[in-house]
N, C-alpha and C positions, 0 to 999 in steps of 0.2 A: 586536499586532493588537487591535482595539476587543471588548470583549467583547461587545454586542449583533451585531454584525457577525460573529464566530466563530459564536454561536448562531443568526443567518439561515443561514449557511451549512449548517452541522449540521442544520437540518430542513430545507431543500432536497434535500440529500444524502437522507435519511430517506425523503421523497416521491417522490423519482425512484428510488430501490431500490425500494422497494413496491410503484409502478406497473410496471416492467419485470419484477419477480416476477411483477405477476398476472399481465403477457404469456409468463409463462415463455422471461424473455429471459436472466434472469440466474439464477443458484442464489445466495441469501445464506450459506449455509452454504461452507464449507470454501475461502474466496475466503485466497488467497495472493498475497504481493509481495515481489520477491526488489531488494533496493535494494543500486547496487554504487557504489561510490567509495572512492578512495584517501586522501581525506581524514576523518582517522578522527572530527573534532569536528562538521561534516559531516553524514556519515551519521548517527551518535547523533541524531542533531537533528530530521533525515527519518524515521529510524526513530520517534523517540518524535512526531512529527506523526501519523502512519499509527496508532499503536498509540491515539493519543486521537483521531482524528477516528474511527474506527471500530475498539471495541474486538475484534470480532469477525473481522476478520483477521489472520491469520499473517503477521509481517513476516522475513522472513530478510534478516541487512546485512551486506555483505561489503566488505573493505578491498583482496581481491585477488581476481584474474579466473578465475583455477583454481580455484578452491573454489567461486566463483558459477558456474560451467558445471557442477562436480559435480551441483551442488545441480538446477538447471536442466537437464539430460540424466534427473537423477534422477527430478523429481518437477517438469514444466512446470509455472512459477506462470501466474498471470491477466498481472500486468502486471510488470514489468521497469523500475527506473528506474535509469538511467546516467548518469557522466558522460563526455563521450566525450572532452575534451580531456587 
């Protein structure tokens, strides 16, 4: 990906959390994402995206569906990313 074009994106991202903050739409604190696929090179991949687009999220990755529903019964994340095939 072009590296001015990561960095528009990154401060879009930046702007629209901030303004949704001040609507008290969002909490930026303690935001979690629970990422599940069976493909283990994959995931790594998704996860280390999540963890540099926004350092300040907690990403859990999971390579099987039982440990991801422990996790998710445990402690509901914000957003869930699957792959369903």
């Amino acid at each position: 990906m072009d590296i001015d074009l990561m960095n528009k994106l990154l401060q879009e991202k930046e702007d629209l959390f901030d303004a949704l903050a001040r609507k008290e739409m969002i909490h930026l604190e303690n935001r979690k994402i629970v990422i599940i696929d069976d493909r283990r090179d994959f995931l790594r991949l998704l996860e280390r995206f999540f963890k540099k687009f926004d350092s300040g999220l907690e990403v859990k990755a999971y390579d099987d569906e039982y440990s991801a529903l422990r996790e998710i019964f445990n402690r509901p994340p914000d957003l869930i990313v699957l792959d369903l095939m």
